[in-house]
N, C-alpha and C positions, 0 to 999 in steps of 0.2 A: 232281858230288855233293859233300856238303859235307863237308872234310879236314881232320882235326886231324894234330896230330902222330904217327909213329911212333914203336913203344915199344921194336922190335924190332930197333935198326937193326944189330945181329951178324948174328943170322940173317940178314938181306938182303944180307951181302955175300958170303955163302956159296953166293950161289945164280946167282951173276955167269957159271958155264960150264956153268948145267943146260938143255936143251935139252926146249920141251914138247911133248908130244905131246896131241891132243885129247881130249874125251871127249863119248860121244853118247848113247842111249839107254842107261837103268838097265842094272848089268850084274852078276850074281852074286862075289864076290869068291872068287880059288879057294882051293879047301878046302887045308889045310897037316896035317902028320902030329907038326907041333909046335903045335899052337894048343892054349891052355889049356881046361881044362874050367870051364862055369862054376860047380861043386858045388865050386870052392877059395872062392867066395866073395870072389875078388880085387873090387876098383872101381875105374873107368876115368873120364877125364875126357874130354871130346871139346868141345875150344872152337872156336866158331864166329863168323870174324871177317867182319863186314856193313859197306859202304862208304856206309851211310844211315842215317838215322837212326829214333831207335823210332819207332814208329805208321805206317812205310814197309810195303807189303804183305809186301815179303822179309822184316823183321825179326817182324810179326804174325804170320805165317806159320809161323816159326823158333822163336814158341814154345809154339806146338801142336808144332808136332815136338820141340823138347825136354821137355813135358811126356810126349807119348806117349813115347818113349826109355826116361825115367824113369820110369814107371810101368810097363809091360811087363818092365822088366829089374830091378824092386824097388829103385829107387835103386843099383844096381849099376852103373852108365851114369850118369852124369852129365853136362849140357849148357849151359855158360859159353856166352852168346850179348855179342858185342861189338860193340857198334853204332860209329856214325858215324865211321866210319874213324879211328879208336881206333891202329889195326893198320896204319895204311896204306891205299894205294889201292887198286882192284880186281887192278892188275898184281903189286902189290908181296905181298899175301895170295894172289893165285895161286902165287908164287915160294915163298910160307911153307909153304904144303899142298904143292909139290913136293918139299921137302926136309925133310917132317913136322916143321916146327917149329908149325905149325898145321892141325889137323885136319879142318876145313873152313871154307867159306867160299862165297857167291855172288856170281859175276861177271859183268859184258854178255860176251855171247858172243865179239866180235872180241876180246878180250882173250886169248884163246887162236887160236893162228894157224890152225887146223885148224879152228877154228869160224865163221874173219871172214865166209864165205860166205854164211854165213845173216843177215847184215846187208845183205849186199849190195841197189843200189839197186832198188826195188821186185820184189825177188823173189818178193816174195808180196804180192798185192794185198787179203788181210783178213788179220785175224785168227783165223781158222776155216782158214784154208790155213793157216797158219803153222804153228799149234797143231797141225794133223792131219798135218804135213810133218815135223813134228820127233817124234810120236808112230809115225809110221810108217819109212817105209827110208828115209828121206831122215837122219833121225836115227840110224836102226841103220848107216848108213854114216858117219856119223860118230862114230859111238862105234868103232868098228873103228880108230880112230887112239888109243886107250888104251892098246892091246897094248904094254909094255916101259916104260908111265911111270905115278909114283906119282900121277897122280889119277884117279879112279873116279866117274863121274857117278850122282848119286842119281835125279837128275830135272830137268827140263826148266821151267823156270818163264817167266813173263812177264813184259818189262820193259817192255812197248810200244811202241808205236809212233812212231816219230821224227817231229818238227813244226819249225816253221821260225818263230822269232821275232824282234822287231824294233819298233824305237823312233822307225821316221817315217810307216809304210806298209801297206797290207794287199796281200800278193803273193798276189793270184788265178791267176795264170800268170807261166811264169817268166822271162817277158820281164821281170817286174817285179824282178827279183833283181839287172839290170844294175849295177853300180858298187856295192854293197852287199861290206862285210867282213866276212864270218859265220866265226864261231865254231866248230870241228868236232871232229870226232874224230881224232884221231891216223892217220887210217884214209885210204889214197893214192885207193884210188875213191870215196872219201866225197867229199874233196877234188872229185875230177875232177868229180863230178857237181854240182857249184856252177860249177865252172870254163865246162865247159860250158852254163853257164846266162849268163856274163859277171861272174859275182861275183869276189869276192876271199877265198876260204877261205882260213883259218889255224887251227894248231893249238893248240886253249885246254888248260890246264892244270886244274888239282882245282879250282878255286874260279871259277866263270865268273860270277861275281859283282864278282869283285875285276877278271875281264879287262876286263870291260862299264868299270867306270868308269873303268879304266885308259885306257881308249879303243884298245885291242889289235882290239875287234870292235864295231860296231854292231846287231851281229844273230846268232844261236843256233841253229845244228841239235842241238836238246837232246828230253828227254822230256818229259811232261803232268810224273811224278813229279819231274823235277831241276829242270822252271822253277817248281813250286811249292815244293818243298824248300827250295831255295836264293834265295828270296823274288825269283825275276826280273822278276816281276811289278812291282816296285818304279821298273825301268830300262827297261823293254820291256812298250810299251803293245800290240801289236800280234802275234797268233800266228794262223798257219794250217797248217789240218789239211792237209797236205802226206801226211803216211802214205807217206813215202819208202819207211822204211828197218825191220824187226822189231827188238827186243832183245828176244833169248831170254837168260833167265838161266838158267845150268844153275847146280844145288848139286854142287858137287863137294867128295869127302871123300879123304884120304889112303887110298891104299891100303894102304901099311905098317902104318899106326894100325890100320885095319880090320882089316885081318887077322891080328894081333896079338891081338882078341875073340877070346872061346869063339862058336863058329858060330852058337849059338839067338842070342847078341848082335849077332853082326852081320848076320842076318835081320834084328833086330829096326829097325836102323838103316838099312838099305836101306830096306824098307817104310820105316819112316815119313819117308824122306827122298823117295819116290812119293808119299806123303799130301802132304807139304810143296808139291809141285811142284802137286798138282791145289788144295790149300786154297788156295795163293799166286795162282793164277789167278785163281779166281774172287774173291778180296781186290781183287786189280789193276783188274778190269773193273768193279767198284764203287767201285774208289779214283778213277779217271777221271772218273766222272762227278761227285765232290768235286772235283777238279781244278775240271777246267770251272766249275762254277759256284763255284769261290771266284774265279777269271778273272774274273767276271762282277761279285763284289763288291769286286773292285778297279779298275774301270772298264778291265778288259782286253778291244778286242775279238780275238772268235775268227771268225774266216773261215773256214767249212765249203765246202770244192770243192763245186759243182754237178758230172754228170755229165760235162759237158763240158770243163770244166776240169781232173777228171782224168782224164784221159783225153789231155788236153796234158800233160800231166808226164809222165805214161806212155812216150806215143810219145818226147818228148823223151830221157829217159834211157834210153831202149834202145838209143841209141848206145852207151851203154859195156856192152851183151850182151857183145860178143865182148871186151871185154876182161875182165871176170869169167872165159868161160869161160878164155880163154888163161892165166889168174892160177890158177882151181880146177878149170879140166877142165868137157871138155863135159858128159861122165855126172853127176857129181852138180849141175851147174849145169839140167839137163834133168829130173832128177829132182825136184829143189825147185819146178820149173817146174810140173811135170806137177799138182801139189796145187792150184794157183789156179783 
């Protein structure tokens, strides 16, 4: 995604021995015998730091929810929304909300350690599993990794689905990935599952725009929203619906900060940080389809798997099964399964 500078860089080095713990399913914040009333009339700020930029579904998303905020709580709540990584990366505003120098924020889910699972290689073969996997006990098990750290999941949002792009070739199967140095995520089984393919994965940094002409990578396990975002279209004629890998964005909010509101406030901010996660969806599944066909008016082609093709990526990476579970445990590696 695309990375301006950091504004914050104190706070960030404060946060160099905090250790995260996950968050999963929406979770009530607990009641306290010190939390204010809201008949003092005090007002609250709640900023909200975004690693995209406006007209992203997160950030369109983000202000229906701080319009709802502030209206329900009479401008008593107010909601600073800071786009295109203003704040930093996704890692670096997770680090902010853990040590409430920032009070929220939406990140891809491997960004939190307790959450990398749900990225994992084809764990979920649509979108409708993903969704009902992360709305169900698959997500209430991971929100049970909150318990003792300050962040508090509002909800569940959609980042899409991971694709495979590229500047010589259309890779129908992944024999065709042979000798290719694709561009990854930070993430060891993301990696492995290129590796396994005979590629050359490496880990790109904020701007995989700046890697591409660097010549660091030839090719991109990125999203529909970061190759159009960050104009990759421009270097990379060539993308296929791979549908590897999910990004679930959770909104996650300070728990300190929360629960520091008068109680009807912080209802007010759970709800509509649920509305955000179901508006953000359905933004996303129609932002996709803008995707695509701006692909389309930049003479990008897209290579949609037939059945049978995926169905070879399938088999192929379920060699790395057992190393997911051995990384996250059989139970919850079965239970994400059990949704597809």
């Amino acid at each position: 995604m695309i990375r301006k500078t950091a504004v914050i860089a104190v706070s960030l080095m404060l946060a160099a021995c905090v250790v995260f713990a996950g968050c999963g399913k929406a979770e009530e914040p607990a009641a306290s015998a010190g939390v204010p009333s809201a008949e003092t009339g005090d007002t609250y700020t709640m900023q909200v730091g975004l690693d995209v930029p406006e007209g992203h579904p997160y950030a369109e998303a983000m202000e229906e929810f701080k319009s709802g905020v502030e209206e329900a709580t009479g401008g008593k709540v107010t909601v600073e929304i800071i786009t295109d990584g203003v704040l930093g990366s996704d890692k670096e505003m997770l680090e902010m909300v853990t040590i409430d120098t920032l009070q929220g924020t939406v990140v891809s889910a491997d960004t939190v350690d307790a959450f990398a699972v749900s990225a994992a290689p084809y764990l979920f073969e649509t979108r409708k599993a993903a969704l009902k996997a992360l709305d169900g006990e698959f997500g209430e098990a991971l929100s049970e990794e909150t318990a003792g750290s300050n962040l508090i999941l509002g909800g569940w949002g959609d980042g899409g689905f991971r694709i495979v792009s590229n500047n010589s070739r259309e890779i129908p199967t992944p024999d065709y990935m042979k000798g290719i140095r694709i561009g990854t995520p930070d993430n060891e089984i993301e990696m492995d599952l290129f590796r396994l393919f005979a590629a050359s994965p490496v880990a790109i940094g904020d701007d995989p725009l700046a890697e591409l002409n660097e010549g660091n990578a030839n090719a991109l396990d990125t999203t529909w929203s970061a190759f159009i975002d960050n104009k990759l279209y421009k270097v990379q004629r060539y993308v296929t619906v791979t549908n590897h890998s999910f990004t679930a964005a959770p909104f996650l909010v300070s728990r300190s900060w929360l629960e520091s509101l008068p109680e009807e406030y912080q209802t007010v901010v759970m709800d509509k940080a649920s509305e955000w996660a179901v508006n953000e969806r359905e933004k996303m599944a129609e932002a996709e389809k803008s995707y695509i066909k701006k692909c389309a008016e930049k003479d990008v082609t897209v290579r949609e798997l037939n059945e049978e093709e995926r169905i070879d990526w399938l088999d192929r990476a379920a060699e790395l099964d057992q190393m997911v579970v051995e990384k996250y445990g059989e139970k919850i590696f079965e239970l994400a399964k059990q949704y597809n």
